[in-house]
C-alpha positions as CSV (number, residue, x, y, z in Angstrom):
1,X,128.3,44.4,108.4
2,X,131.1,46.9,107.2
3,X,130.6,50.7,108.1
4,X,131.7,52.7,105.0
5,X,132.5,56.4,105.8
6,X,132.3,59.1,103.3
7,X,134.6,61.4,102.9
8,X,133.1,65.0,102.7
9,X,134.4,66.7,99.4
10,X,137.1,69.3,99.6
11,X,136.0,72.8,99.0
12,X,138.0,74.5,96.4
13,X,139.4,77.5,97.1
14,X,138.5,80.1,94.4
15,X,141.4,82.4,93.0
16,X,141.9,85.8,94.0
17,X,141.0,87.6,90.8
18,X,142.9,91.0,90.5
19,X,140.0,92.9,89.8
20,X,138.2,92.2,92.2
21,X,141.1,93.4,94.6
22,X,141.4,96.1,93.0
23,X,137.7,96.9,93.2
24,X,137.8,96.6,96.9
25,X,140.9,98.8,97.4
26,X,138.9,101.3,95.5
27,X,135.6,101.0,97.8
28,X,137.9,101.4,100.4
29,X,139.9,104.5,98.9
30,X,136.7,106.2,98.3
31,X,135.4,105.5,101.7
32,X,138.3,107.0,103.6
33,X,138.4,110.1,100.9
34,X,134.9,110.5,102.1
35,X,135.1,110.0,105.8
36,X,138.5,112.7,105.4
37,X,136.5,115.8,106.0
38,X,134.1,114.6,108.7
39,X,137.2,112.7,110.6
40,X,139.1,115.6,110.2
41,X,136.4,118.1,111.6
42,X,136.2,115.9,114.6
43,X,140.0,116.0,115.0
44,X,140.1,119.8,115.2
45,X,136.9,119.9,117.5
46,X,138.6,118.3,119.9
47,X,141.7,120.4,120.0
48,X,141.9,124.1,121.6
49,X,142.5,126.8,119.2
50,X,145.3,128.1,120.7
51,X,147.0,124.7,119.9
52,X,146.4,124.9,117.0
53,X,147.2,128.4,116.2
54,X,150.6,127.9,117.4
55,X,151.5,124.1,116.4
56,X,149.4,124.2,113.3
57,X,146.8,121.7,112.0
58,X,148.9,119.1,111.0
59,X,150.5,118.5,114.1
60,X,150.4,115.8,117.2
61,X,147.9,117.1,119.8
62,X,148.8,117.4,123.4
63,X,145.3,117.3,125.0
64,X,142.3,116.5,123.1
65,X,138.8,118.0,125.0
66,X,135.1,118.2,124.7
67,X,135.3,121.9,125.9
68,X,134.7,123.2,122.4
69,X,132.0,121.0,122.1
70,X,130.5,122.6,125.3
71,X,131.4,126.3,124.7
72,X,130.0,126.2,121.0
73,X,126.6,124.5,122.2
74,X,125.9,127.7,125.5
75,X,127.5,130.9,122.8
76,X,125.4,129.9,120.2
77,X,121.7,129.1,122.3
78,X,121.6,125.9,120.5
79,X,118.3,124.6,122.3
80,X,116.5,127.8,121.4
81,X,117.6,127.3,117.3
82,X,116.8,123.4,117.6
83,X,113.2,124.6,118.5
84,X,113.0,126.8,115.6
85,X,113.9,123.8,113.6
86,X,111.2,121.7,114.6
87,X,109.0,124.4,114.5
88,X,109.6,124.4,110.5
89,X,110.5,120.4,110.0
90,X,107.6,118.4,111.9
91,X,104.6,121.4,110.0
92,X,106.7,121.1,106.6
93,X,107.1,117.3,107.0
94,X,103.5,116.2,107.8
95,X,101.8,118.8,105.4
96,X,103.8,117.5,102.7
97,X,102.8,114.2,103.3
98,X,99.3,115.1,103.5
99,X,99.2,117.0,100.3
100,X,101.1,115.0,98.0
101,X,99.0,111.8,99.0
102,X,96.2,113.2,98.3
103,X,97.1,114.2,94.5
104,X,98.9,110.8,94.3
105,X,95.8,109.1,95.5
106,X,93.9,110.9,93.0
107,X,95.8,110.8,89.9
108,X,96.2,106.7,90.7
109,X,93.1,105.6,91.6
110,X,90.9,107.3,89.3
111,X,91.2,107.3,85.1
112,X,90.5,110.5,83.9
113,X,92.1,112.6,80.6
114,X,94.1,115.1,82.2
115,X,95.7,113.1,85.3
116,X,99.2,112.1,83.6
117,X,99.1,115.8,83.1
118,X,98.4,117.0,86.7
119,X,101.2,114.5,87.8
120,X,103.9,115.9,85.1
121,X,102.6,119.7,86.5
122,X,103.9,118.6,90.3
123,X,106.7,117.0,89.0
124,X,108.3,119.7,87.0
125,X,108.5,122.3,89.8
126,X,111.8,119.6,91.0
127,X,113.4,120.7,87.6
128,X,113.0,124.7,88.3
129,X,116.6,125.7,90.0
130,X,115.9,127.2,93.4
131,X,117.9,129.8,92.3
132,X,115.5,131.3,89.8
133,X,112.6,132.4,91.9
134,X,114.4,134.0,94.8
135,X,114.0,137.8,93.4
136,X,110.2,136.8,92.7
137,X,109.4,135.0,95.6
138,X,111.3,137.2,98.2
139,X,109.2,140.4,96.5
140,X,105.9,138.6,97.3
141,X,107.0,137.1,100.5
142,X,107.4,141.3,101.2
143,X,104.5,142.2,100.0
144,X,102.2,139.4,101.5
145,X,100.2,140.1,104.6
146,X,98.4,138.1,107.0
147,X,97.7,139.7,110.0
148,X,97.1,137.9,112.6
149,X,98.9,134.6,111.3
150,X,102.6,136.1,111.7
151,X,104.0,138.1,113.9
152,X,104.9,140.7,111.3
153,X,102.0,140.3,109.7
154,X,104.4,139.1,106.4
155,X,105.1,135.2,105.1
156,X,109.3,137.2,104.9
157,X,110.9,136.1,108.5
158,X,108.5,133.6,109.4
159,X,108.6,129.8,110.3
160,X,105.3,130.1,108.0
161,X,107.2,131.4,105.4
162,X,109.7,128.3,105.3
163,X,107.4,125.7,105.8
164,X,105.7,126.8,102.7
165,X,108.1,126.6,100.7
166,X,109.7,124.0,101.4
167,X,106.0,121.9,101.0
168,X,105.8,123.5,97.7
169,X,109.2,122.1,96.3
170,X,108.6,118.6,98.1
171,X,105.1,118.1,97.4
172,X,106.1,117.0,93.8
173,X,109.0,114.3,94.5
174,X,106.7,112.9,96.7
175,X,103.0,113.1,94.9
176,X,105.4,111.2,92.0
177,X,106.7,108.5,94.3
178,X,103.4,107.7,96.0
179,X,101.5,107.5,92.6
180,X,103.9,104.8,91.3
181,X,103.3,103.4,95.0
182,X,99.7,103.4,94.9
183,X,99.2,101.9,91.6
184,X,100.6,98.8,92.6
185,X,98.2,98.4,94.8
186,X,95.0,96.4,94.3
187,X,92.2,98.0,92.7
188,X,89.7,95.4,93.6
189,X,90.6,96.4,97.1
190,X,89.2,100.1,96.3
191,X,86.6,98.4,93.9
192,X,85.2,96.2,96.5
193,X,84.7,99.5,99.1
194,X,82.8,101.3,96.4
195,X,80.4,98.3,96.3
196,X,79.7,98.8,99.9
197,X,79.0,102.4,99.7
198,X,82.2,104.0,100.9
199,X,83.0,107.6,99.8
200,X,86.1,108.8,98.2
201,X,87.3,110.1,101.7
202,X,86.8,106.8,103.0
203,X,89.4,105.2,100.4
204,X,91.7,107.4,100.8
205,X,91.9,107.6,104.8
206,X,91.1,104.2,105.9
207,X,92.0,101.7,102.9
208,X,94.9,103.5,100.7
209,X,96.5,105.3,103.3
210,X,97.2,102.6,105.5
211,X,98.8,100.2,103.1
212,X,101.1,103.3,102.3
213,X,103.0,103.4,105.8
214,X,106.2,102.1,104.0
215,X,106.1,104.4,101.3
216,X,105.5,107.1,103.9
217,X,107.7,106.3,106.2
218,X,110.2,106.6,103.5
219,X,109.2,109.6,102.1
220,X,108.8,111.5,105.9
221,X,112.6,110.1,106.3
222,X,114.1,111.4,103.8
223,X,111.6,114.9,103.9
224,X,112.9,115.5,107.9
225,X,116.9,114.8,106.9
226,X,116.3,117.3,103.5
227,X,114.4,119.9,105.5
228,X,116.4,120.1,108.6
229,X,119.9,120.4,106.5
230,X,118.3,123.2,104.5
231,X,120.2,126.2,104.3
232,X,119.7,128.2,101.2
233,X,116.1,129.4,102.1
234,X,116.4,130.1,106.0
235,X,119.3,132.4,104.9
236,X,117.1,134.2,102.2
237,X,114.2,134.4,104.3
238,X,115.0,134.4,107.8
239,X,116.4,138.1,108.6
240,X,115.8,138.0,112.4
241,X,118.5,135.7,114.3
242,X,116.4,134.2,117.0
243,X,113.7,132.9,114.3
244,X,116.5,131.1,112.0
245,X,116.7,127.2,112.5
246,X,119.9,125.5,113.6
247,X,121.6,125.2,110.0
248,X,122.2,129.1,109.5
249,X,122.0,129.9,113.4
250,X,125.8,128.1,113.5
251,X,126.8,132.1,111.9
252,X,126.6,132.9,115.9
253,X,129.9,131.5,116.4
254,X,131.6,133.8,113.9
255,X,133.1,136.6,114.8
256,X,133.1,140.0,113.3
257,X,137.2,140.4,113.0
258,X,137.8,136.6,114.5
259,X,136.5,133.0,113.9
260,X,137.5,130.2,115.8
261,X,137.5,127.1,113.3
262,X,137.6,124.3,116.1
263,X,134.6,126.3,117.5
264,X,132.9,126.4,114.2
265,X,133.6,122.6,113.5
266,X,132.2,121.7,117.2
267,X,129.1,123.8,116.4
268,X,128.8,121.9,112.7
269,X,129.3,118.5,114.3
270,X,126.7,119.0,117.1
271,X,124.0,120.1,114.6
272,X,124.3,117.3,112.3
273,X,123.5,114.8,115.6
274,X,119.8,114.8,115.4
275,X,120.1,114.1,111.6
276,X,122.2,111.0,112.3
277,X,120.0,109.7,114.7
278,X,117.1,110.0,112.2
279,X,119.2,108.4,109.6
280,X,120.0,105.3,112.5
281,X,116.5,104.9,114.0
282,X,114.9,104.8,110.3
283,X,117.8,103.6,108.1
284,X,115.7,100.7,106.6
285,X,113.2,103.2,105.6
286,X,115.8,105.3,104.7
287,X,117.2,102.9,102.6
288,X,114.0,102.0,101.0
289,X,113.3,105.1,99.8
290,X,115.9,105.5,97.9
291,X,114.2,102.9,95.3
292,X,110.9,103.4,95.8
293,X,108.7,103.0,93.1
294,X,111.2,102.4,90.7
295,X,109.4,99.1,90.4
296,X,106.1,97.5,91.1
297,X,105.9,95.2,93.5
């Protein structure tokens, strides 16, 4: 018997299409434009200012340290400000969840006239500029007391204060993004449960909630970065240095007359550490989230 080999058939090579290229020289343009700034903060973190003040910027270093790095974490109490962080995040975070699942679960799971309505009501506080309510809002953040609850008896220069508002402007994104969640859930899951007796408690704790976990582990991902970056509010809000969070507690390391940059730029890069771990440790879920419910699955 003869053995006949096959030959395997040659793969063609497909051309290089100039657009493609040129796509791909983009992506990587815009990539290094992007990574400029931060690469560049790292590059003067490293040097000592008075390098810099004499050589300039722009100019080969001669010894690259970590000492800014150490001096801007002990001058500004850095430990102390990352508590007052948490203090606000991990409250603001879970009460937001809380909330906004609760209307979501509501206005998705039960038919009633106004409940397209109520969402729409949550929803539009995202299209009010920030901006607009500080007069108003700092005026009844004066003039609220609740002794007892505060130290100054007042909601103005309080973690209280900020973690109020910052559920009040999340609660909405999220109440819309669960509601499109939830509704592609079974109903004869929730249908079945009323059957057996449960109450409405019951299906939302034990039978909705739980088959939300990616939607809120999403949602509490992108929630803790937004929070912990914000700025705007603990500067309007926060007078008292030692109760402002880390974002607007890097002022410390300006001076009066004097600012060290390469200082400042340590202090900046050290700060936005915890937000890159988040973003490592939950980057699926932080990729998710930025297309959930856009679609039903």
């Amino acid at each position: 018997m003869s053995s006949t080999t096959v030959a395997a058939p040659l793969k063609k090579r497909t051309p290089v299409r100039p657009g493609r290229v040129l796509l791909h020289v983009f992506l990587a343009g815009t990539a290094l434009a992007w990574l400029a700034p931060l690469l560049w903060a790292i590059f003067s973190a490293l040097r000592p200012y008075s390098e810099t003040s004499a050589k300039g910027y722009v100019s080969w270093p001669d010894k690259l340290s970590f000492d800014n790095f150490t001096n801007a974490f002990e001058q500004s109490d850095m430990l102390h400000y990352f508590g007052n962080t948490l203090l606000i995040a991990v409250p603001a975070v879970l009460l937001t969840l809380f909330l906004s699942s609760c209307v979501a679960f509501y206005v998705s799971r039960f038919d009633f006239r106004v409940n397209l309505a109520l969402l729409l009501v949550f929803t539009a506080g995202n299209l009010l500029p920030q901006q607009v309510i500080i007069t108003p809002l700092y005026r009844l953040y004066l003039l609220t007391n609740l002794p007892g609850i505060t130290a100054s008896g007042k909601l103005y220069d309080s973690a209280l204060g900020l973690v109020l508002i910052h559920v009040a402007f999340q609660s909405g994104f999220c109440a819309f993004v669960l509601s499109n969640y939830m509704r592609s859930l079974p109903h004869e899951l929730t249908e079945a449960a009323l059957v057996d007796g449960a109450s409405v408690w019951r299906l939302y704790w034990q039978i909705t909630l739980p088959l939300c976990r990616p939607a809120m582990a999403a949602l509490a991902t992108l929630l803790s970065i937004w929070i912990y970056n914000d700025f705007f509010w603990a500067l309007v809000l926060i007078s008292t240095g030692e109760n402002m969070p880390i974002t607007s507690a890097l002022n410390n390391l300006s001076g009066q007359y004097f600012t060290d940059p390469n200082l400042v730029a340590a202090g900046a890069l050290l700060t936005a550490i915890p937000t890159l771990i988040v973003y490592f440790a939950l980057q699926r879920q932080f990729v998710s989230g930025l297309t959930l419910g856009s679609a039903k699955g």
